[in-house]
N, C-alpha and C positions, 0 to 999 in steps of 0.2 A: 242648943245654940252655943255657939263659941265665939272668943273675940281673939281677932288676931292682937299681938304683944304689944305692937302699937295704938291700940285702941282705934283704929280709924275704919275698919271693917266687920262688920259679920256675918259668920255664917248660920243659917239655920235649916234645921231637918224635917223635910214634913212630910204628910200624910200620902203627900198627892208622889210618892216617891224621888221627891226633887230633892235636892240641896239650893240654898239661893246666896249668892257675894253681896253684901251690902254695904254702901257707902256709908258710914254713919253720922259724916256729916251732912249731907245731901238729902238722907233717908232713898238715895237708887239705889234699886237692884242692880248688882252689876253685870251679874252672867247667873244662869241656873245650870245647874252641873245636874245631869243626866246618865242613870244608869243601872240603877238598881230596879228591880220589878216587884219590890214591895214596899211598905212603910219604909223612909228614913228615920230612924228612932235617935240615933246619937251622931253628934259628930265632936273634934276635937283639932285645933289647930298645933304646928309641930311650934318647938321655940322662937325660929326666925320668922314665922307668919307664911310661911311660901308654899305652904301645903297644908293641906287637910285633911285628918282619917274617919270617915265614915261608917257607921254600921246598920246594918236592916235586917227587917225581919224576913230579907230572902237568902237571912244567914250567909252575908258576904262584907268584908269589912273593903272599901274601897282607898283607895291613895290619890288627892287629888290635885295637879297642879293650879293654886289658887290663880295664877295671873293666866295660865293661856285658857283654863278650864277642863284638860284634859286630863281624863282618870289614866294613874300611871301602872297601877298594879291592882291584881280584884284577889284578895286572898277569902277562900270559899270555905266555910265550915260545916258540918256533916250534925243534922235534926240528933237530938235526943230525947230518950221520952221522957 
């Protein structure tokens, strides 16, 4: 889980391959970002809160525009044993 800088949102990463925006005063969900095809394990918000970086165990770190929901960039990393 991450909290954007301002504290009024968060994001979390979960099993079911989602990410979720969360209102935290409200306790809504805002938007579920979609895109990865395995566990979401981590995520991390940028300084200004306007993006999110994602990573999974489908070894792909994703970029995600927090306010439209749109993944901007998917940078893909290669199994190791």
């Amino acid at each position: 889980m991450s909290l954007t800088p301002d504290g009024l949102r968060a994001i979390s990463a979960g099993m079911d391959t989602t990410l979720r925006v969360w209102d935290l005063e409200t306790g809504v969900c805002l938007r579920v970002l979609e895109g990865h095809t395995k566990n979401a394990w981590n995520v991390s918000t940028t300084y200004d809160g306007q993006r999110a970086v994602s990573a999974s165990l489908d070894h792909t770190l994703r970029v995600w525009d927090l306010e439209t929901g749109a993944c901007l960039h998917v940078l893909e990393g290669t199994r190791t044993a």
